[in-house]
MDAnalysis code that builds the backbone (N, CA, C; Angstrom):
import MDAnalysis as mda
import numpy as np

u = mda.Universe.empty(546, n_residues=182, atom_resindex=np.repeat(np.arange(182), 3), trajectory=True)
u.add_TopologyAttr("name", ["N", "CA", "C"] * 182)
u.add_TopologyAttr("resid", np.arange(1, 183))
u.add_TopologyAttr("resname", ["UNK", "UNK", "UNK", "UNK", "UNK", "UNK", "UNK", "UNK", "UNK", "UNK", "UNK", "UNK", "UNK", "UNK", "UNK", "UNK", "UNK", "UNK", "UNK", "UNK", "UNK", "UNK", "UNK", "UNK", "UNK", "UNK", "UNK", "UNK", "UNK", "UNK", "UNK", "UNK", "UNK", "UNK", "UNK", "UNK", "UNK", "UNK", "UNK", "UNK", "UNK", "UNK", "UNK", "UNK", "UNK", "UNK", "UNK", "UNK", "UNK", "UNK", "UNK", "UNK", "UNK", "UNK", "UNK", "UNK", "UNK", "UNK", "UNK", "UNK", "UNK", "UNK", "UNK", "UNK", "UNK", "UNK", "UNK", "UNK", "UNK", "UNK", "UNK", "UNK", "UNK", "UNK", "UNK", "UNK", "UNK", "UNK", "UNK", "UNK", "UNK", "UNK", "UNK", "UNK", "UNK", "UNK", "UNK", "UNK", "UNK", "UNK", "UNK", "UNK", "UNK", "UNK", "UNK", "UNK", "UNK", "UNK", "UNK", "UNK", "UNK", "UNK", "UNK", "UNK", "UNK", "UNK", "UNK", "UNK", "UNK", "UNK", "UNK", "UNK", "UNK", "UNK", "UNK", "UNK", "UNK", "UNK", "UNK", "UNK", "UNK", "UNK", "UNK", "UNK", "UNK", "UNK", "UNK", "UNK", "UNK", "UNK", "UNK", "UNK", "UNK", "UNK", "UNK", "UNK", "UNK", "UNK", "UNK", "UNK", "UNK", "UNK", "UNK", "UNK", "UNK", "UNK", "UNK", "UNK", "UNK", "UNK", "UNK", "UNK", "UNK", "UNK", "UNK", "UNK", "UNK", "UNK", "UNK", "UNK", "UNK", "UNK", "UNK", "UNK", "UNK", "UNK", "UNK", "UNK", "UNK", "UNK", "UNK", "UNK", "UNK", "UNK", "UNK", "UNK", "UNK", "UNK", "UNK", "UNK", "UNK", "UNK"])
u.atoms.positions = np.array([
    [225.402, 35.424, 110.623],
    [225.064, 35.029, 111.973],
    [225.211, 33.524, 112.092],
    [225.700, 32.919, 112.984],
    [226.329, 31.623, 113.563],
    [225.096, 31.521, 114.729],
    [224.386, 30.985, 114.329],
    [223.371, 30.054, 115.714],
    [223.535, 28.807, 115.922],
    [224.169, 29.182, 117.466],
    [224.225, 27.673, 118.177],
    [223.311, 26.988, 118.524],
    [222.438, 27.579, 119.089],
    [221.392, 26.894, 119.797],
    [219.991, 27.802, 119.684],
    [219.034, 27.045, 119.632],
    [217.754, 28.165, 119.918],
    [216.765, 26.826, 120.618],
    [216.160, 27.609, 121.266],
    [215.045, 26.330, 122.274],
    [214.272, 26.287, 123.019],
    [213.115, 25.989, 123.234],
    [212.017, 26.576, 124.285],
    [211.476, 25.051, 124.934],
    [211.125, 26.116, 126.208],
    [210.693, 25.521, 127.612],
    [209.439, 25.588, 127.840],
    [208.541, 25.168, 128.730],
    [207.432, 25.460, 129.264],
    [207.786, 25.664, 130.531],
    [207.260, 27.061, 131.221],
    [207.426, 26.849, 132.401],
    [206.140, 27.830, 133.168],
    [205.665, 26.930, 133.913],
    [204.572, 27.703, 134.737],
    [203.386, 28.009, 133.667],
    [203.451, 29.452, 133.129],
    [202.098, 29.415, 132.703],
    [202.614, 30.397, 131.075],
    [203.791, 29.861, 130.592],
    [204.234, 30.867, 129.673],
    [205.440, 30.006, 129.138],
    [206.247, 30.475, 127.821],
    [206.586, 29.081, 126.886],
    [208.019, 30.302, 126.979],
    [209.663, 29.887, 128.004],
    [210.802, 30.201, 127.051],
    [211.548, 30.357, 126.500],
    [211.672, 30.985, 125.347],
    [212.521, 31.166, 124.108],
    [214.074, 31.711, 124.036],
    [215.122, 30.440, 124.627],
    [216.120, 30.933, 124.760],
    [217.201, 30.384, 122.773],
    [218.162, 31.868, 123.072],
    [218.598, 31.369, 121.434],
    [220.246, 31.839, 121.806],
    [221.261, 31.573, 121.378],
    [222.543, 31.617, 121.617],
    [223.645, 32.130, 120.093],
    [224.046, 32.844, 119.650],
    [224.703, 32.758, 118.474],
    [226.574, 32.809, 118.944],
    [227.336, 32.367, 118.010],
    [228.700, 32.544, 118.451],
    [229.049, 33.594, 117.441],
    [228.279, 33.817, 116.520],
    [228.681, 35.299, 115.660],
    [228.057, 36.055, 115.395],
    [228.168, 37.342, 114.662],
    [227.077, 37.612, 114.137],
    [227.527, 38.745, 113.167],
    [226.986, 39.283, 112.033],
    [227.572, 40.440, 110.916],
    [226.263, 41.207, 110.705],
    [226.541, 42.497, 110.495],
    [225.307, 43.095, 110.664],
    [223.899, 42.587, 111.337],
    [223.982, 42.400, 112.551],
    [222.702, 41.971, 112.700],
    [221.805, 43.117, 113.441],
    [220.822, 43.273, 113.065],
    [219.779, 44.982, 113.370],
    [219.138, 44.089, 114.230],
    [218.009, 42.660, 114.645],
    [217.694, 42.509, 115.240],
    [217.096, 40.669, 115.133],
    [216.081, 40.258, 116.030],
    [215.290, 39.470, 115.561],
    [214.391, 39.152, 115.621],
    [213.129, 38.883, 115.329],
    [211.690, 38.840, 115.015],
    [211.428, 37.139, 115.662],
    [210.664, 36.997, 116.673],
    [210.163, 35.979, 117.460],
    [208.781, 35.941, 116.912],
    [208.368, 34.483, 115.772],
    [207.395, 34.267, 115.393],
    [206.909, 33.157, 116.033],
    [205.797, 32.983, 115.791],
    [204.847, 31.874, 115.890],
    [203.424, 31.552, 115.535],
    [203.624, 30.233, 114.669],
    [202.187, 30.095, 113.987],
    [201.630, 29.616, 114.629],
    [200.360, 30.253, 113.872],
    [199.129, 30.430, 114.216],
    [198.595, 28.795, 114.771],
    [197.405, 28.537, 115.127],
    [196.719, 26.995, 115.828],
    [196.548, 26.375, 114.156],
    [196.179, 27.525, 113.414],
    [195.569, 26.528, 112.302],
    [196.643, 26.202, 111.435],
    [198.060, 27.338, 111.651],
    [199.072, 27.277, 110.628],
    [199.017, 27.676, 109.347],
    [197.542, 28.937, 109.476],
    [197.391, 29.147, 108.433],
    [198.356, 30.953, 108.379],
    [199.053, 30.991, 109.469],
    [199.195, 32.759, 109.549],
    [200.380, 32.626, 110.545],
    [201.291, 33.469, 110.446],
    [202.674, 33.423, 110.976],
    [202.231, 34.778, 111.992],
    [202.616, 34.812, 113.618],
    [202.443, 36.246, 114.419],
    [203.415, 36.586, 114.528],
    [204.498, 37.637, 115.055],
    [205.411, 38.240, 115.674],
    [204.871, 38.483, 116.372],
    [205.535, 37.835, 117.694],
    [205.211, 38.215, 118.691],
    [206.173, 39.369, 119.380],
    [207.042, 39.794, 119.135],
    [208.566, 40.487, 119.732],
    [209.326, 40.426, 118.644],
    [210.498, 41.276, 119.463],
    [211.456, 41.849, 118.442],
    [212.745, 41.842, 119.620],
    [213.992, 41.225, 119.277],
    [215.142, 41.255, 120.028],
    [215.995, 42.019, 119.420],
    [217.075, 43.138, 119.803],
    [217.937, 43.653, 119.273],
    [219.123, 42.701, 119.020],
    [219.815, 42.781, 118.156],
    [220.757, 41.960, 117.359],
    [222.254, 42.899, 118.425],
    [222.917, 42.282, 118.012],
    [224.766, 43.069, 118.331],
    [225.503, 43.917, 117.200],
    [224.744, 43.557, 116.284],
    [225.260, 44.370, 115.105],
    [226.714, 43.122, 114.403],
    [227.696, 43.675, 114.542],
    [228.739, 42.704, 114.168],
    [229.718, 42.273, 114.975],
    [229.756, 40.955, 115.596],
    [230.848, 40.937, 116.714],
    [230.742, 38.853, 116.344],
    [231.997, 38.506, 117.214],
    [232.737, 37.349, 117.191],
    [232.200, 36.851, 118.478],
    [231.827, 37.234, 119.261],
    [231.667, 36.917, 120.966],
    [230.170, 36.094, 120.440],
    [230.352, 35.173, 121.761],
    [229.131, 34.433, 122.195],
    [228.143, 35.350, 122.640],
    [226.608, 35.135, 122.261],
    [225.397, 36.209, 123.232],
    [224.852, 35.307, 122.968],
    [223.851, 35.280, 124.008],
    [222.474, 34.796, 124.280],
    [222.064, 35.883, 124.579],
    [220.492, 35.039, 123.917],
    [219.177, 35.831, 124.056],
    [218.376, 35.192, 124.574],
    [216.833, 35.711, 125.134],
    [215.599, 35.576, 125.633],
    [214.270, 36.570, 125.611],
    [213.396, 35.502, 125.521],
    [212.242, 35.880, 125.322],
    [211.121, 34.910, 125.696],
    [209.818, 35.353, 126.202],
    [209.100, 34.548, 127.030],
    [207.569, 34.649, 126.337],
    [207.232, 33.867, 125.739],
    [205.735, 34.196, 125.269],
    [204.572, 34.014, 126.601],
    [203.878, 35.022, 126.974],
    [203.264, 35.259, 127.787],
    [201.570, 34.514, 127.715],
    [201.839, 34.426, 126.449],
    [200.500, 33.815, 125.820],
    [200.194, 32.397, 124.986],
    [200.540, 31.603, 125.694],
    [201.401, 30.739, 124.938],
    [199.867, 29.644, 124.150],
    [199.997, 29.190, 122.761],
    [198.849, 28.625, 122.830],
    [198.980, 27.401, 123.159],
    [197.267, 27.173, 124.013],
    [197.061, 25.236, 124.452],
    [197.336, 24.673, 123.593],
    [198.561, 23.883, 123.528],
    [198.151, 22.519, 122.890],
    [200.253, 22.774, 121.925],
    [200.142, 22.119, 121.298],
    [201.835, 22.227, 120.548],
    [201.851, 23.371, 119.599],
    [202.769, 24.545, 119.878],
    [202.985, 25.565, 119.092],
    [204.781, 25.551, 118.391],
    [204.568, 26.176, 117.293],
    [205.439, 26.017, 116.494],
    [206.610, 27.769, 116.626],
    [207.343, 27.659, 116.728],
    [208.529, 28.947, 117.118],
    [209.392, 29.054, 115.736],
    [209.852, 30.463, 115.343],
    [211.073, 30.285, 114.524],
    [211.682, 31.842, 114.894],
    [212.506, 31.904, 114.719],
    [213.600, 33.470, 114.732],
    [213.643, 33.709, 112.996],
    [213.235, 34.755, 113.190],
    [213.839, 35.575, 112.192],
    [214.711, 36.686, 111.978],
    [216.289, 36.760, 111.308],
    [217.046, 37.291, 111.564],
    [217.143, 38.211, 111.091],
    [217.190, 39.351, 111.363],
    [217.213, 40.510, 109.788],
    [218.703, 41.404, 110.072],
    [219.117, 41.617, 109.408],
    [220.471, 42.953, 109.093],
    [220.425, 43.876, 108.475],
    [220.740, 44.709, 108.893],
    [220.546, 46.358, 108.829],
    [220.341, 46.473, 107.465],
    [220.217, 45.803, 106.537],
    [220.038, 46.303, 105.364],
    [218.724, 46.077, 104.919],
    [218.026, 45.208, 105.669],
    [216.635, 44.701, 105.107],
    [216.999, 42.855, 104.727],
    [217.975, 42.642, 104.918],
    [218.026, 41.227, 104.669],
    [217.650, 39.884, 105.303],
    [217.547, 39.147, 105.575],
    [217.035, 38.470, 106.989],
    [217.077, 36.540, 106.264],
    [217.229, 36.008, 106.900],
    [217.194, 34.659, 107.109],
    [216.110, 33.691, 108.395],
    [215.718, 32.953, 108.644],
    [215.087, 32.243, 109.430],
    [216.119, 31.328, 110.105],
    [215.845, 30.721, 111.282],
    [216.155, 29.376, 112.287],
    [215.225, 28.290, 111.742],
    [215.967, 27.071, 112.240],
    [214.705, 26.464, 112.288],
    [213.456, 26.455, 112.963],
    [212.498, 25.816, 112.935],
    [211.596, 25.564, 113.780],
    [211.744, 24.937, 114.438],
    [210.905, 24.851, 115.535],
    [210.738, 24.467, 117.221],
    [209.511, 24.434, 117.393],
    [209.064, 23.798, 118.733],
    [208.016, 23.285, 119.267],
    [207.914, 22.950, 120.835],
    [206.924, 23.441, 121.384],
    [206.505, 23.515, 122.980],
    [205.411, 22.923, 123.524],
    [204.953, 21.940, 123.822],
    [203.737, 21.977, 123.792],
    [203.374, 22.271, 125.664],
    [202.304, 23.238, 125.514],
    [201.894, 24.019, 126.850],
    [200.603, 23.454, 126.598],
    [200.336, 22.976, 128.327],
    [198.849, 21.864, 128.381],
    [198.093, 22.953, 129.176],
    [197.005, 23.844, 128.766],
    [196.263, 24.378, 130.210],
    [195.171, 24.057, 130.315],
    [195.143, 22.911, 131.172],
    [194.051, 21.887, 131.633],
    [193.271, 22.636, 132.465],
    [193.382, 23.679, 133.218],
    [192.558, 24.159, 134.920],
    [192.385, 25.389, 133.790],
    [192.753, 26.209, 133.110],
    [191.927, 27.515, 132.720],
    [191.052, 27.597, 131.705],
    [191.122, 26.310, 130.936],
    [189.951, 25.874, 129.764],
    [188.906, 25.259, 130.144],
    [188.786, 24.725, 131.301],
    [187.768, 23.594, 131.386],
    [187.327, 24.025, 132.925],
    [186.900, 25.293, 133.252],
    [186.403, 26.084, 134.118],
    [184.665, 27.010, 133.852],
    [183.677, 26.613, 134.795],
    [182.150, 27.226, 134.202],
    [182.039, 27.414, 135.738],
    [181.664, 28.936, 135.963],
    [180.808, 29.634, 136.890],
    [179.922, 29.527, 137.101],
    [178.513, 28.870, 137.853],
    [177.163, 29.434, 137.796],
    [175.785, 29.378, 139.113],
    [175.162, 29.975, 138.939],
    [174.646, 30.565, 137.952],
    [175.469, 31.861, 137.400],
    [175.372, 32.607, 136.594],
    [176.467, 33.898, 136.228],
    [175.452, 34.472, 135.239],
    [174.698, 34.921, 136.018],
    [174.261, 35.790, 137.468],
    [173.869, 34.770, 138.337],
    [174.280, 35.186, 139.495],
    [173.755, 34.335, 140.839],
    [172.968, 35.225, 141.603],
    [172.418, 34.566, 142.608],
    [171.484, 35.321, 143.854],
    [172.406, 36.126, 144.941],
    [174.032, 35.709, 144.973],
    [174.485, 35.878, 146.193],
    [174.587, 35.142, 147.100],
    [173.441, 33.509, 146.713],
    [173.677, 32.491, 148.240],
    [174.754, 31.593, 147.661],
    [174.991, 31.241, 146.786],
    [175.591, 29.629, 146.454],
    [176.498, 30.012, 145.213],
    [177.648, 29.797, 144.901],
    [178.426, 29.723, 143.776],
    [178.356, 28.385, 143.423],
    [178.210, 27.924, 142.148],
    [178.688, 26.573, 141.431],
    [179.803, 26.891, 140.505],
    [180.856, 26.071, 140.782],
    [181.870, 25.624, 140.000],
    [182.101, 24.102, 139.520],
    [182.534, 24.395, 138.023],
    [182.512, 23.079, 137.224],
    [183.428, 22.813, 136.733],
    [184.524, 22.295, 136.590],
    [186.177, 22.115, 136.553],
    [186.730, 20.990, 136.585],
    [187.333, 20.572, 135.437],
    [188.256, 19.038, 135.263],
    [189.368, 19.254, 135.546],
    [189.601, 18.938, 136.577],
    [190.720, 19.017, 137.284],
    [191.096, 18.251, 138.342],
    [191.867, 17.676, 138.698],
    [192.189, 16.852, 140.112],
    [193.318, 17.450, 140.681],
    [193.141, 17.046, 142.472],
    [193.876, 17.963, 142.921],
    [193.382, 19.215, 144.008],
    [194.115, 19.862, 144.668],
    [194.179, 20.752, 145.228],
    [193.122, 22.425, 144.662],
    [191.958, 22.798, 144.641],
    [191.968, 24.030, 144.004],
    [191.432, 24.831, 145.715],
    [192.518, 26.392, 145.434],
    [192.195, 27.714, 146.795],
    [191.129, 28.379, 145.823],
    [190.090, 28.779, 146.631],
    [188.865, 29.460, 145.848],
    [188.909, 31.092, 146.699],
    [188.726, 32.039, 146.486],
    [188.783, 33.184, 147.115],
    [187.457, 34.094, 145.974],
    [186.667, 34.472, 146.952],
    [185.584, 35.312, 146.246],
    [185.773, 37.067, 146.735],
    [186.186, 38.047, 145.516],
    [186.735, 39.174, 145.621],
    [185.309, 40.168, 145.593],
    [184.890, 41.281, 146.383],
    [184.581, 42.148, 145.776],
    [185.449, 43.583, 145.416],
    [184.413, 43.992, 144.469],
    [185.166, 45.015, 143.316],
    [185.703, 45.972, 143.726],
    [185.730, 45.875, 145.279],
    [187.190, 46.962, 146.070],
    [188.382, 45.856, 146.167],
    [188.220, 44.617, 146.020],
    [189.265, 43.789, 146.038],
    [189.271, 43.353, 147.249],
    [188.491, 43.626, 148.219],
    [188.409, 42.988, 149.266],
    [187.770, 41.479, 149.321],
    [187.969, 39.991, 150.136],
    [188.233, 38.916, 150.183],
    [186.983, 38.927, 151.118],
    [185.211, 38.022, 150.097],
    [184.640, 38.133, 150.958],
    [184.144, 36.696, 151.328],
    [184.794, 36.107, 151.101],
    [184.467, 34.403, 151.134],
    [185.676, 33.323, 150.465],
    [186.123, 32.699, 151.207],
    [187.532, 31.716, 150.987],
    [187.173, 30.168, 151.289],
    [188.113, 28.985, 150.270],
    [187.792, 27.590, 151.214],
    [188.552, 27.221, 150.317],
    [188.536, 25.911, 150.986],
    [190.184, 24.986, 149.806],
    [189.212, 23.499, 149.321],
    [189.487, 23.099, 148.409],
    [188.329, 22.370, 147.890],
    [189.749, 21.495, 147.415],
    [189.227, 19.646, 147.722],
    [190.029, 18.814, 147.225],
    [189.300, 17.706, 146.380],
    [190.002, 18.148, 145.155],
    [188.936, 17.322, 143.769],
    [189.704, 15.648, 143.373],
    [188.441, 14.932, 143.471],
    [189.233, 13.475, 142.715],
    [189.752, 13.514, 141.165],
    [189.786, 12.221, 140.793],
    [190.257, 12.056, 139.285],
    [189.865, 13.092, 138.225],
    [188.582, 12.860, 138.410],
    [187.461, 13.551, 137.204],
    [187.254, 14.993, 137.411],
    [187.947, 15.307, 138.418],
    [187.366, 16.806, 138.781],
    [185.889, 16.598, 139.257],
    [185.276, 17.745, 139.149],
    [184.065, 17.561, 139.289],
    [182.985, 19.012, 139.267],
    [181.675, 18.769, 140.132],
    [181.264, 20.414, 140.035],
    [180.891, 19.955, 141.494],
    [180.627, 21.380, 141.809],
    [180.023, 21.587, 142.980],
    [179.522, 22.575, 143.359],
    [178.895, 22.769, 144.612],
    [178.186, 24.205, 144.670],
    [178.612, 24.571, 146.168],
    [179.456, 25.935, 146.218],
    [180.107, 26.692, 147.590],
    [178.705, 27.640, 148.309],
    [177.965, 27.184, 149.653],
    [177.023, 27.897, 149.976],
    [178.371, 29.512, 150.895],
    [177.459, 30.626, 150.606],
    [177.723, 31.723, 151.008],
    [177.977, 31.629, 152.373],
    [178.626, 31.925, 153.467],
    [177.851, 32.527, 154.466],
    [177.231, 33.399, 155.399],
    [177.273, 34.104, 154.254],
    [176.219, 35.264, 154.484],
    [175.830, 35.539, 152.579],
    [174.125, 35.826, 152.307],
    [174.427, 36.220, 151.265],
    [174.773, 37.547, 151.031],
    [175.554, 37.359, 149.523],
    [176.056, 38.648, 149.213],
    [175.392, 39.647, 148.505],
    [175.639, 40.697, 148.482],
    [174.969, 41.843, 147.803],
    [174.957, 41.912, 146.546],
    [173.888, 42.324, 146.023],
    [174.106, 42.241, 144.200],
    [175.364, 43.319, 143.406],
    [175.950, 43.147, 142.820],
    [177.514, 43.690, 142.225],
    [178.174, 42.447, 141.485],
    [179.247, 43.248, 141.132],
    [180.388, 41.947, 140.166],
    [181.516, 41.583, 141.334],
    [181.472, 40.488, 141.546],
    [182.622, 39.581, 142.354],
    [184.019, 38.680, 141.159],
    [185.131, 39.266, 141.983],
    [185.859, 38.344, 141.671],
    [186.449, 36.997, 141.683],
    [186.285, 35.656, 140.979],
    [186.563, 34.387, 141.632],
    [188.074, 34.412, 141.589],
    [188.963, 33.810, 142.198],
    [190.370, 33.074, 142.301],
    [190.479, 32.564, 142.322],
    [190.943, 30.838, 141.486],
    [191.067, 29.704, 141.759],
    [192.508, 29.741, 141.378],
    [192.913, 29.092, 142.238],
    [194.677, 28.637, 142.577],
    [194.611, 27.513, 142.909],
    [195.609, 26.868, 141.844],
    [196.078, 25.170, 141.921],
    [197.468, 25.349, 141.281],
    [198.124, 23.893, 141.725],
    [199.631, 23.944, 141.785],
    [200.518, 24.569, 140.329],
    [199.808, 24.424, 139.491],
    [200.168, 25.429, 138.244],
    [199.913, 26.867, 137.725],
    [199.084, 27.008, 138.983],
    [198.632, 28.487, 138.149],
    [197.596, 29.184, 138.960],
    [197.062, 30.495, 138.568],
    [195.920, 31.054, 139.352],
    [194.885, 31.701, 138.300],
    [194.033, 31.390, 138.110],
    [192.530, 32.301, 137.471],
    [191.750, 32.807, 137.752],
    [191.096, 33.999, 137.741],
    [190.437, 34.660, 137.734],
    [189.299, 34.864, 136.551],
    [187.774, 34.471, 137.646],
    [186.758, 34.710, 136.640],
    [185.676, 35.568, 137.149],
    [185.148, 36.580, 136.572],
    [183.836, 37.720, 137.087],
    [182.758, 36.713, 137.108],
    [182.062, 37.119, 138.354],
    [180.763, 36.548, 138.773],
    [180.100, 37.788, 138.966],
    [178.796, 37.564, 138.370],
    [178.024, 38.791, 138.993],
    [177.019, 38.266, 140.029],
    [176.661, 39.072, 140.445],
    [175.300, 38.591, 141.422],
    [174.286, 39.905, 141.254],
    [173.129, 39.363, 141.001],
    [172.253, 40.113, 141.007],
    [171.185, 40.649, 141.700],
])
């Protein structure tokens, strides 16, 4: 196998993994790893089918859905139908998720009058409060300085005791966190 290129992106909320070969001889498939935060443990995450044996250019792809915070390390592993296999080099992505780590609900449990949210973030965040038919029972657009900050959203009306869904949407992304109210 002839690899031209292999290389990853960040995009949106997921890291990806594009790889290119101009040959290839027996190839059965390839194994999309990535170590672990501590680097103490190699995952497979996926498995790409190979072409078997051909001269033609292919590209491939693959998208880690889970990508970890902070700089993660990528390699291909190549294997051929016989059990044989070789590695790529390594690679590196680093995916920042600033708005889904540094997010606190409370109280959690609440009364139903007041949500507090606590979030480093600046910027734009859409807040949407779900109940557990998925229906939309409270909405507002909240604009945060430097530091982010916390704050507390009064109800208006209080709500009934059950599990609510939060939505926070900002220009990278959307989260979802269970609130209960009691």
């Amino acid at each position: 196998m002839e690899l031209v290129s292999f290389t990853a992106k960040v995009i949106d909320q997921s890291v990806m993994l594009e790889w290119k070969t101009a040959s290839e001889l027996d190839n059965d498939y390839f194994e999309v790893e990535r170590f672990s935060a501590d680097d103490e443990e190699i995952l497979v995450l996926g498995k790409a089918p190979g072409h078997g044996t051909t001269r033609e250019f292919n590209n491939y792809l693959f998208v880690d859905q889970e990508p970890l915070n902070g700089r993660a390390y990528y390699r291909l592993k190549q294997v051929d139908f016989n059990g044989e296999y070789k590695y790529s080099p390594v690679i590196t992505a680093t995916y920042k998720d600033v708005f889904a780590k540094r997010i606190t609900l409370f109280p959690n449990p609440g009364d139903g009058t007041e949500l507090g949210i606590s979030l480093n973030y600046q910027g734009t965040v859409s807040i949407s409060i779900y109940n557990a038919q998925g229906s939309v029972v409270e909405s507002a657009v909240v604009q945060l300085g430097e530091e982010g900050g916390t704050f507390r959203y009064p109800m208006k009306s209080k709500l009934s005791p059950g599990v609510y869904f939060v939505r926070l949407e900002q220009n990278s992304g959307t989260l979802v966190r269970k609130w209960i109210v009691k």
